[in-house]
C-alpha atoms as one frame of an Amber mdcrd trajectory, in Angstrom:
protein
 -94.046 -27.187 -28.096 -94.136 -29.541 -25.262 -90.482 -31.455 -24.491 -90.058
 -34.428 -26.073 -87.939 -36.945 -24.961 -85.326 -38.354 -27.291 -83.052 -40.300
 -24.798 -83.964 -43.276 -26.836 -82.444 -42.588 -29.871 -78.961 -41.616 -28.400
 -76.598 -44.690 -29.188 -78.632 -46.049 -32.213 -76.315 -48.379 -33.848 -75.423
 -46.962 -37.407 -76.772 -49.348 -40.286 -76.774 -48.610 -43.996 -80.638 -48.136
 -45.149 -81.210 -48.986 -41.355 -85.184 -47.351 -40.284 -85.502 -48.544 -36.397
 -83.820 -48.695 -33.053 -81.973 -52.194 -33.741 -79.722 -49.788 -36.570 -80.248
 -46.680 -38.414 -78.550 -44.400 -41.159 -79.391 -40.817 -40.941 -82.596 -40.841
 -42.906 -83.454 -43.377 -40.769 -82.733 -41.351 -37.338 -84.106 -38.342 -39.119
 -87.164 -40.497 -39.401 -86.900 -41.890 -36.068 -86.231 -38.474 -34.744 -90.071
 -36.741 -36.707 -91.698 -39.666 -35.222 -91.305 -38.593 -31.639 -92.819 -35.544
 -33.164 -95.724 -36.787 -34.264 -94.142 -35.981 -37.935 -94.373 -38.603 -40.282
 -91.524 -38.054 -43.158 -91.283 -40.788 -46.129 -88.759 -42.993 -46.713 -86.456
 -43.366 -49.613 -83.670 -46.196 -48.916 -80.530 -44.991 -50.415 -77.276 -45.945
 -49.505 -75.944 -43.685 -47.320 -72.468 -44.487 -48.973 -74.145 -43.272 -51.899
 -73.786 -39.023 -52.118 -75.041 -38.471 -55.261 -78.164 -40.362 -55.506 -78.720
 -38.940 -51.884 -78.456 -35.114 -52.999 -80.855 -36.150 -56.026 -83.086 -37.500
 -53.693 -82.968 -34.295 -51.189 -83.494 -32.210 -54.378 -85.889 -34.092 -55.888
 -87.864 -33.708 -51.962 -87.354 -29.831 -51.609 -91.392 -29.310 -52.904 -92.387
 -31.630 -49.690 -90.124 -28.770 -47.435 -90.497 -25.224 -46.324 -86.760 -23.371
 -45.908 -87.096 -21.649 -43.039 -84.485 -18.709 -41.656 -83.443 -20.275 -38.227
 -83.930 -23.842 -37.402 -87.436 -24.471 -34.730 -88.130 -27.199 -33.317 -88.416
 -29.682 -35.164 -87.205 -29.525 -38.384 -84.483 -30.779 -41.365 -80.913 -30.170
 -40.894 -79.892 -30.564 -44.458 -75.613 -30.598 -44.623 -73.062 -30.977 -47.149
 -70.246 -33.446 -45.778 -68.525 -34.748 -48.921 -65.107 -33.985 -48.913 -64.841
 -35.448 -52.753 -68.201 -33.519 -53.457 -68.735 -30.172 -51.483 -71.299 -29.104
 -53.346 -73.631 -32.208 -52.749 -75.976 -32.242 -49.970 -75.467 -35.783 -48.645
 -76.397 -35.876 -44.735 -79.148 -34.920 -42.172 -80.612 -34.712 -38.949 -83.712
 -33.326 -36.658 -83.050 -30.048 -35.184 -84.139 -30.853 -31.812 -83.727 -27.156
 -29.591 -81.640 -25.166 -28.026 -78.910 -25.343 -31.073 -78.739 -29.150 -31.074
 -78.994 -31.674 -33.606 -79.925 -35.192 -34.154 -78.411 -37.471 -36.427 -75.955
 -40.757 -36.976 -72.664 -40.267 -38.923 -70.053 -42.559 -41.088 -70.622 -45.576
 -39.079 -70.865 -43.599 -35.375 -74.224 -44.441 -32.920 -76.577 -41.691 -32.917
 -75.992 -38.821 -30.887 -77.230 -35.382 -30.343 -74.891 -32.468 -31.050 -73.971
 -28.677 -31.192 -74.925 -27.559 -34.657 -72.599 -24.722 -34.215 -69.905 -27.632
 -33.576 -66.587 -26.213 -35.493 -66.923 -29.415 -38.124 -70.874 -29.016 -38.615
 -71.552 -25.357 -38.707 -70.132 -24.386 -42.289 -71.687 -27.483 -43.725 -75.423
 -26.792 -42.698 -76.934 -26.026 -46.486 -80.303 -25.250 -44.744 -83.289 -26.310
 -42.007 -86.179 -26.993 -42.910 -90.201 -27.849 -41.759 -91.534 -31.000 -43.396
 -95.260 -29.255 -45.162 -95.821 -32.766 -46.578 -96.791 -34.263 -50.191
């Protein structure tokens, strides 16, 4: 896969239900983040303050998404960050390469990170290829 340059969605401003460069949640940056891709993903506008509709919606998605054994390039980073609700699946990103991720989180501008990072690496439930409806 050729490079792809994602410099332009570093420093997103976070926004609740947010879907373009002017503010984005993390569906929105996960969005953002396929595009470059060439990957169109659908929407669903959930509050991102909202965990459990958020894990029903990820669940309710799974048919449209291929678990794969190690993340490629790119694909879902599906994580469970809910300190109330560990079990729930409530945040993602694009895995974009060479063990980084792309996503916004609680309110921070988007930014590309380790996914072995100590506080993301036991929350990653999965990765996953978008197959598509």
């Amino acid at each position: 896969m050729s490079k792809v340059n994602l410099d332009d969605l570093i420093g997103i401003p976070f926004m609740d239900c947010g879907r373009n460069k002017d503010g984005a949640d993390c569906w929105g940056i996960t969005m953002l983040g396929f595009a470059k891709y060439g990957i169109n993903v659908p929407d669903f506008l959930v509050s991102c303050f909202d965990s459990l509709k958020i894990h029903e919606e990820i669940n309710s998605q799974r048919v449209h998404w291929e678990l794969l054994k190690e993340p490629e390039e790119p694909c879902l980073v599906v994580l469970k960050v809910s300190s109330r609700l560990p079990m729930l699946c409530n945040h993602n990103g694009v895995y974009v390469g060479n063990g980084m991720f792309l996503h916004t989180f609680k309110k921070r501008n988007s930014v590309i990170e380790p996914i072995n990072h100590m506080f993301w690496k036991n929350r990653i439930e999965g990765f996953y290829r978008y197959v598509g409806p």
